[in-house]
C-alpha positions in Angstrom: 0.0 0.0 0.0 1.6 3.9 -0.3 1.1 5.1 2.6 2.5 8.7 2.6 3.7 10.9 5.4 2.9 14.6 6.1 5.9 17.0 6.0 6.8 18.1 9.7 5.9 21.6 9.1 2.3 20.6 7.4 1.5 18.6 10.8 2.6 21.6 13.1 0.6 23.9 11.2 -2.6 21.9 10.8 -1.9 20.9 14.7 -1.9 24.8 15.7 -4.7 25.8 13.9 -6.8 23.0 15.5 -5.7 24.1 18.8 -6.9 27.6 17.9 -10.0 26.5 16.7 -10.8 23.9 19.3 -11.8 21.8 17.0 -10.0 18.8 18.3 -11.4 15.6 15.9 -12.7 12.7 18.5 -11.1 9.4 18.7 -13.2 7.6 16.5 -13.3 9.9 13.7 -12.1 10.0 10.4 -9.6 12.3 8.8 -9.0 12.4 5.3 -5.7 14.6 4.4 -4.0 15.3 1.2 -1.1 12.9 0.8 2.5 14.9 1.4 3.1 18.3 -1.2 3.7 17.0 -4.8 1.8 13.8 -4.2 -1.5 13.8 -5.5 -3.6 10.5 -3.2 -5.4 10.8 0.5 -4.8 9.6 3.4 -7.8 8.7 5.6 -6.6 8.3 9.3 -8.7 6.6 12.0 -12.8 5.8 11.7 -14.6 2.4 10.2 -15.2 1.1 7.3 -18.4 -0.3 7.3 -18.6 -3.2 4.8 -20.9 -6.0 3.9 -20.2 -9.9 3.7 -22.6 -12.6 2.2 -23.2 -16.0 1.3 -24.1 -15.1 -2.1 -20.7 -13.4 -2.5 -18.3 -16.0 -1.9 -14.9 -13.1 -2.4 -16.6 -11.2 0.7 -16.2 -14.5 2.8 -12.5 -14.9 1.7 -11.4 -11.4 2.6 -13.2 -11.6 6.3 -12.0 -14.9 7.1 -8.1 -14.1 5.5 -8.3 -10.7 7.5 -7.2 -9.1 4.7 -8.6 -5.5 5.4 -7.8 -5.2 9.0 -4.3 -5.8 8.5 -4.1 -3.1 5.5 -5.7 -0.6 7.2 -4.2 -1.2 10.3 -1.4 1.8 10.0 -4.1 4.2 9.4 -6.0 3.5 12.3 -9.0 2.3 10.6 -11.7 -0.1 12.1 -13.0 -2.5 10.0 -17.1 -3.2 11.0 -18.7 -6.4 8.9 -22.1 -6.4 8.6 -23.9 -10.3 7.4 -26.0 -9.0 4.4 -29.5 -11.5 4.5 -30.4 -10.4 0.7 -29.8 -7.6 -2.1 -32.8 -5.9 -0.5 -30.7 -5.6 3.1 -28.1 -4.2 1.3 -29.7 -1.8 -0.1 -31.3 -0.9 2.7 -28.0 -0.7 4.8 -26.6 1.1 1.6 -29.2 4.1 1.6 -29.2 4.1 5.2 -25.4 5.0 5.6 -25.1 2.3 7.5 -22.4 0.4 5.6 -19.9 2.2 3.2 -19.9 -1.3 0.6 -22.4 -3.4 0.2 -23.5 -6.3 -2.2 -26.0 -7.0 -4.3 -27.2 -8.5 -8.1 -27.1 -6.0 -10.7 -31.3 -5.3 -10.9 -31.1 -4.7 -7.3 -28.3 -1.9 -7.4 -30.3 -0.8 -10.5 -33.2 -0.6 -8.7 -31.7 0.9 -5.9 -30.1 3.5 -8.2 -33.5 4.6 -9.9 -35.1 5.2 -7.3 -32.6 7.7 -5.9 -30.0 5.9 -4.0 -26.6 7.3 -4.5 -25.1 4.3 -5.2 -22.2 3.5 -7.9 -20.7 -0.4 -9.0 -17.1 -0.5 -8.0 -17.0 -4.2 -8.8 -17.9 -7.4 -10.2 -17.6 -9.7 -8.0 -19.5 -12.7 -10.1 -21.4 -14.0 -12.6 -23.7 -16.5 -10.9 -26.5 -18.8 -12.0 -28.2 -18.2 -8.5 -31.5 -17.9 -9.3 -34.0 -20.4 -10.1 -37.4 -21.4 -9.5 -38.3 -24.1 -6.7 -40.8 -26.5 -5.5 -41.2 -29.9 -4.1 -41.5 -33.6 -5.6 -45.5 -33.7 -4.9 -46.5 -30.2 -5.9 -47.4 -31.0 -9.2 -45.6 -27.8 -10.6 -43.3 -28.6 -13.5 -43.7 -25.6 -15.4 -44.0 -21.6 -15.3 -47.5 -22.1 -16.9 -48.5 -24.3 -13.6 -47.8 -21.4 -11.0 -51.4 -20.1 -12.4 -53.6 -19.9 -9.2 -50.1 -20.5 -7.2 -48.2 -18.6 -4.4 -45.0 -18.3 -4.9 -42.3 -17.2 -2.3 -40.0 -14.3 -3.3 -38.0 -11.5 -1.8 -39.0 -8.3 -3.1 -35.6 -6.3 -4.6 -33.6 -9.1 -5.3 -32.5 -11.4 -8.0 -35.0 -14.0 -7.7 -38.0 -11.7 -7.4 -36.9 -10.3 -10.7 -36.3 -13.9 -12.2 -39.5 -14.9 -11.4 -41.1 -11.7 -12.9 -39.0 -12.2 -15.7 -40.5 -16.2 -16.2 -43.5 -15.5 -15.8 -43.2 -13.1 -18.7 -41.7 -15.6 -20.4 -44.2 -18.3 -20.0 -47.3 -15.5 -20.6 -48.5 -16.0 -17.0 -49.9 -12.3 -15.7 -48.5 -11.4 -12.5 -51.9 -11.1 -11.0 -52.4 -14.9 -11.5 -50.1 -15.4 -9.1 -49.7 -14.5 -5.5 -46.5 -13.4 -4.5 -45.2 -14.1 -1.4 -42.6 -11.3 0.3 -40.0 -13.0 2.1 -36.8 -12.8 2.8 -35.1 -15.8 0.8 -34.7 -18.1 4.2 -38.2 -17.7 5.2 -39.0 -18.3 1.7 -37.7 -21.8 1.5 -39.1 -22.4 5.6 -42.5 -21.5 3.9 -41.8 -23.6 0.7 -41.1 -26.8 3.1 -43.8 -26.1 5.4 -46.7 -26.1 2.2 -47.2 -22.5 3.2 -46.0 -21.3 -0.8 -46.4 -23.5 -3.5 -43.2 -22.5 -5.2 -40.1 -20.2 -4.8 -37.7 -18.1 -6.1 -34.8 -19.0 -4.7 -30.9 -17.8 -4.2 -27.8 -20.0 -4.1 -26.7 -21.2 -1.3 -30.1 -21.8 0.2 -31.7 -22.9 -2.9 -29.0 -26.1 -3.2 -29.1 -27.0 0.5 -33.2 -26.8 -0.2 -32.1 -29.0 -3.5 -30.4 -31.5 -1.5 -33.1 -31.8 1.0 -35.7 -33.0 -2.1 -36.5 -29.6 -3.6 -36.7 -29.6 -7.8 -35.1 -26.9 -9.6 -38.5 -26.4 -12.1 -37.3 -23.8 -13.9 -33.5 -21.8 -14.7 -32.6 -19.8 -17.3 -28.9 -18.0 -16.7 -30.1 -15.0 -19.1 -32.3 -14.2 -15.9 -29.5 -13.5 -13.3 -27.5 -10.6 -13.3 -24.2 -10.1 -12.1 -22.6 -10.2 -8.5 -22.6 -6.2 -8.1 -19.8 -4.9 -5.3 -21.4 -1.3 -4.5 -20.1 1.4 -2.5 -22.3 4.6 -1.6 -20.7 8.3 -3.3 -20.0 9.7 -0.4 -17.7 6.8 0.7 -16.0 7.3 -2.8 -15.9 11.3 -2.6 -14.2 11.6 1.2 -12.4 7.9 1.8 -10.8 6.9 -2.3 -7.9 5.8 -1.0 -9.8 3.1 1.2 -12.5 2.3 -1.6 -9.1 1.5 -3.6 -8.1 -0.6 -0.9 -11.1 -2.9 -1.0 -11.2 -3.2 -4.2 -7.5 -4.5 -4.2 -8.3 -7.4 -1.7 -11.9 -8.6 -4.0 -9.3 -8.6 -6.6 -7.0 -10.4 -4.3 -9.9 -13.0 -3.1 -10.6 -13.6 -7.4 -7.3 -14.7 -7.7 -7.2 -16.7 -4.4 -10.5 -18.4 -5.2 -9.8 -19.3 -8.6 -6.6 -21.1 -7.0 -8.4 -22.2 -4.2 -12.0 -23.6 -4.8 -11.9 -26.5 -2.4 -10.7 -23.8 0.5 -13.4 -21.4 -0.8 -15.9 -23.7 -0.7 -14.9 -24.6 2.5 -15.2 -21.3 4.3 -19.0 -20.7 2.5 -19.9 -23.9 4.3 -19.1 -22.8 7.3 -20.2 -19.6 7.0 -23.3 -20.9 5.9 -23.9 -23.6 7.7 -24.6 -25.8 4.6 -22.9 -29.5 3.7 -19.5 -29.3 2.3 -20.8 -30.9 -0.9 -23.7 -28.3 -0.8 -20.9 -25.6 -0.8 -18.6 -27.4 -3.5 -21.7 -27.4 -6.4 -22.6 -23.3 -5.3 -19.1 -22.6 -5.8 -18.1 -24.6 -8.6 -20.8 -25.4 -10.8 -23.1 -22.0 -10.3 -20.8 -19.3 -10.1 -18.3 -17.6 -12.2 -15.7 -16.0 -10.6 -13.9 -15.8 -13.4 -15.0 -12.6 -15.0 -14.1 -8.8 -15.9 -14.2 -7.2 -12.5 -14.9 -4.0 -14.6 -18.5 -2.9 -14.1 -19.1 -1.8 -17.9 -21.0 -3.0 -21.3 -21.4 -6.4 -20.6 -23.7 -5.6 -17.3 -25.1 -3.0 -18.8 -27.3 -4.9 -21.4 -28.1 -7.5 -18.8 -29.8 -4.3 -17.0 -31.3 -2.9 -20.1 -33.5 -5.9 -20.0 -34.0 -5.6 -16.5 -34.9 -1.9 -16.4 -38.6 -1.9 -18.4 -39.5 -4.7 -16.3 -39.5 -2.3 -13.1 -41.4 0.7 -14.8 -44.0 -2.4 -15.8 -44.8 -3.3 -12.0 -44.3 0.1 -11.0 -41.0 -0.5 -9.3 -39.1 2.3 -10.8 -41.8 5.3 -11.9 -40.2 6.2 -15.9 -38.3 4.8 -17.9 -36.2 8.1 -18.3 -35.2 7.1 -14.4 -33.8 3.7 -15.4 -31.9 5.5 -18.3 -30.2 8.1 -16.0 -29.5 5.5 -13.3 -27.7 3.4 -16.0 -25.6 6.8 -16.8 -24.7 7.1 -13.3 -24.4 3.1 -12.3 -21.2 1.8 -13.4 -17.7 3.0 -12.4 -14.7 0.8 -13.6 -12.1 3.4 -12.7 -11.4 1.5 -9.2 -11.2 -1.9 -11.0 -8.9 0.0 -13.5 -6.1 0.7 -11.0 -6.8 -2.5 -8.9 -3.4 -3.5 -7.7 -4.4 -6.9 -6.3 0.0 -7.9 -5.1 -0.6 -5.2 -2.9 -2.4 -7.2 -0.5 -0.3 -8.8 2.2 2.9 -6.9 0.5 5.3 -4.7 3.0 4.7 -1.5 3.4 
């Protein structure tokens, strides 16, 4: 990391005029200085970065466990606060809030987020999952999108799966007001699913394949429906801390390179953080998510979104289409991804 030093003549003077002041910053707060004359980075000393972790993003789980952020923030005094993200939707809602700095979430949920005012921007891609799908047990009778007609079906309003299943049922020509949809967050979704309160669900990796390996059928995917693994960080966090948005965007890129060499270890640590069967873990990791793809939030994401983005002025999600156009302006910013210096991680200062 480059970590630069005020000159001694800089610190006496900014020390004298906060003496004058009285405007002494308290121990927890953050101060964000301009690196030493003639460099051009910050510096943020002391305060927290408040950051997200999830079972439906596997790199988040590599850099809490590994420690990673802790030890590189360590010389500039800054806490690092992990919050368990239960859904896109908590994110978001942690996001707006201000009450994390970085959050994650699938691509229609960031867009969604965005259109509707949150000052949001993708900083990374953490993955391109198949994590979606729709769900329902052996003696349902459900075998098709066309058989949900006069169903309830389970979803978590915001996320992914919600917008898969709008997206099916499009698909299949089923009207959303033949079906009742059930808001609930994705765990509650599958209790209800296995208790024969919902018929179906639309469900999220890993939940769905511990539900899958408890008897539950997989009645409908389609890959095309799920958008990417979306790393988001609010503007403010970029504006006043860039130098520690860099930073976390150097260990994701740290925990692509360690998963891809480690996917055994990586499923491992899902697992336990999820408290699902080792084997469970392996097929999320291995067989249903990419982590092998441009980090760069750019054109690739955007026309997954385009899709995306009608579909929310439809069921009155977003209110114009002209909002889902300027939130797709505004979304995507590569430029951390761009200087992403992923050796720096673990390296001497």
């Amino acid at each position: 990391m480059n970590r630069r030093a005020f000159l001694p003549t800089l610190a006496l003077a900014t020390a004298l005029s906060l003496s004058l002041s009285g405007c002494l910053a308290g121990e927890n707060a953050a101060d964000t200085q301009p690196a030493a004359e003639g460099g051009s980075e910050t510096v943020t000393q002391g305060g927290t970065l408040n950051i997200d972790f999830a079972t439906y993003n596997p790199l988040s789980l590599i850099i809490k466990e590994q420690g990673w952020l802790e030890e590189e923030l360590a010389d500039q005094e800054i806490t690092v606060n992990w919050v368990q993200s239960a859904g896109s939707n908590k994110a978001n809602e942690a996001l707006r809030a201000g009450a994390i700095d970085v959050g994650s979430t699938a691509g229609s949920a960031a867009l969604l987020a965005r259109s509707n005012g949150s000052p949001i921007k993708a900083i990374d891609i953490y993955s391109q999952p198949e994590w979606a799908a729709l769900v329902t047990l052996p003696e349902s009778g459900i075998t098709s999108v066309e058989d949900l007609r006069g169903k309830s079906v389970a979803a978590t309003r915001g996320t992914d799966p919600y917008f898969f299943l709008l997206q099916a049922l499009e698909s299949a020509g089923v009207a959303q007001s033949e079906v009742t949809i059930e808001n609930l967050q994705h765990a509650d979704g599958r209790a209800a699913l296995a208790s024969g309160a919902v018929d179906a669900w639309s469900g999220l990796d890993p939940i769905m394949a511990a539900a899958e390996q408890d008897g539950a059928q997989l009645f409908f995917r389609d890959i095309d429906f799920n958008t990417y693994g979306f790393l988001n960080a609010t503007e403010d966090f970029l504006a006043e801390k860039p130098d520690v948005a860099q930073t976390v965007v150097n260990a994701y890129e740290k925990a692509r390179e360690w998963a891809k060499e480690n996917p055994e270890e990586t499923a491992a640590i899902l697992a336990e953080v999820a408290g699902i069967d080792a084997a469970v873990a392996t097929a999320v990791i291995i067989d249903r998510t990419n982590l092998d793809v441009d980090p760069a939030p750019g054109d690739a994401q955007r026309s997954v979104l385009e899709k995306i983005g009608p579909v929310f002025v439809e069921t009155g999600d977003v209110q114009s289409q002209e909002q889902i156009d300027e939130a797709l302006d505004t979304l995507l910013d590569a430029s951390l991804v761009e200087k992403a210096d992923p050796a720096s991680i673990g390296a001497d200062s």
